[in-house]
N, C-alpha and C positions, 0 to 999 in steps of 0.2 A: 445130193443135188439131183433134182431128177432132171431139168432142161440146161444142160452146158454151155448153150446157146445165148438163151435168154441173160442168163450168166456172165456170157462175154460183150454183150450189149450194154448191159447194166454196170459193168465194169470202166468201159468205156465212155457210158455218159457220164458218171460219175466223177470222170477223172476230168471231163471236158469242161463243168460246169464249175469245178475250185481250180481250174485251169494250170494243169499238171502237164510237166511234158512227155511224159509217157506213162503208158502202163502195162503192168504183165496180168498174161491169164493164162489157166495150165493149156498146156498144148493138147489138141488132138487135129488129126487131118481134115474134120471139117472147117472146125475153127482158124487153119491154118489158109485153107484154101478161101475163105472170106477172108481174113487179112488182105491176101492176096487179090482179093478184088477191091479193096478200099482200098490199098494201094496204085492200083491199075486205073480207079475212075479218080485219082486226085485228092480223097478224101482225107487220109493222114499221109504224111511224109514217107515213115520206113518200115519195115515189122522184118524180124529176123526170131530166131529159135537160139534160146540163152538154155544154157543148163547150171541150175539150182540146186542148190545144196537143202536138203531136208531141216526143219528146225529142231525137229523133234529128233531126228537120228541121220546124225552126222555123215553117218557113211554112207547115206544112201544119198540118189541125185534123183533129180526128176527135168523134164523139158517144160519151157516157159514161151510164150508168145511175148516178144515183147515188142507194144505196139509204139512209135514214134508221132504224136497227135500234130496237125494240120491246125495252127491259129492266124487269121486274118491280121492285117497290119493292127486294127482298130482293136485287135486282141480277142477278139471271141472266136469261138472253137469255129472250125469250117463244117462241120457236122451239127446242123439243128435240130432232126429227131432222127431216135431210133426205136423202130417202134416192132415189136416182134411179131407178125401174123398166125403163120402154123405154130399150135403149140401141139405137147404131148396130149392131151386129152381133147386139141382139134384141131384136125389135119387138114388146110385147107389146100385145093390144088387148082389149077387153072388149064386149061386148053390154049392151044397156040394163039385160039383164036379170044381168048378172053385175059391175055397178060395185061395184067394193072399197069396203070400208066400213073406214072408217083408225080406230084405235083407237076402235073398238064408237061411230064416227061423231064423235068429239072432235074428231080431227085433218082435213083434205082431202086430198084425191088431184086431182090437174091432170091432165084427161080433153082433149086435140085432139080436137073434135069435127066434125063438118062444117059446124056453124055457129061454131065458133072455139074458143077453150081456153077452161073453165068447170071449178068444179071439181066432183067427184062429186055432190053433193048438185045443184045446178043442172041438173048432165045426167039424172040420174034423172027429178027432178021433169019435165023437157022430154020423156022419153024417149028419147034419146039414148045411145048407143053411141060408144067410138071408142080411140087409143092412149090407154094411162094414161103420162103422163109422167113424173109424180113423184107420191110421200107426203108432207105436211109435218104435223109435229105439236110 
């Protein structure tokens, strides 16, 4: 897999659109630290760190994200796109003074910053520049 990322996006709209109520994706501390801002703007309900048992060998575990999805009374997912911006083969990044404003500021944009992943509004108000990772709205 070369983008984890993209990976975990993908994983997630997937599950939002046959309206699943949750889903897992392997753990790493970025993806973990973006749960945790879907969590924090409202987005899904819960996300915690499950550890898994290998299919292939038993004895081995491995860490899981496992994410708890957010559905409106009327039943559709609270999450309507997720759309990846920086990829691996193009990196795109932003200055303080040019953070994407995701539908006229409704939605967020997940900014790496040099003080950690924040989403636009946050880095703005800090002043802060850096990659735009993703749009979610």
């Amino acid at each position: 897999m070369t983008d984890p990322i993209s990976d975990m996006l993908t994983r997630i709209r997937n599950a939002a659109l046959i309206g699943k109520p949750e889903v897992l994706v392997p753990m790493s501390k970025i993806k973990h630290e973006i749960a945790k801002l879907l969590k924090k703007e409202g987005l899904i309900l819960d996300e915690e760190i499950v550890k898994t048992k290998s299919r292939k060998n038993k004895a081995s575990q491995f860490d899981e994200i496992k994410l708890v999805l957010k559905y409106k009374k009327s039943g559709r997912s609270a999450i309507t796109s997720l759309k990846r911006i920086s990829k691996p083969g193009l990196k795109v990044y932003a200055k303080k003074t040019e953070l994407p404003r995701v539908l006229n500021n409704l939605g967020i944009a997940i900014i790496s910053t040099p003080e950690g992943l924040m989403t636009n509004k946050e880095a703005r108000k800090k002043g802060l520049g850096g990659e735009v990772l993703c749009e979610i709205y």
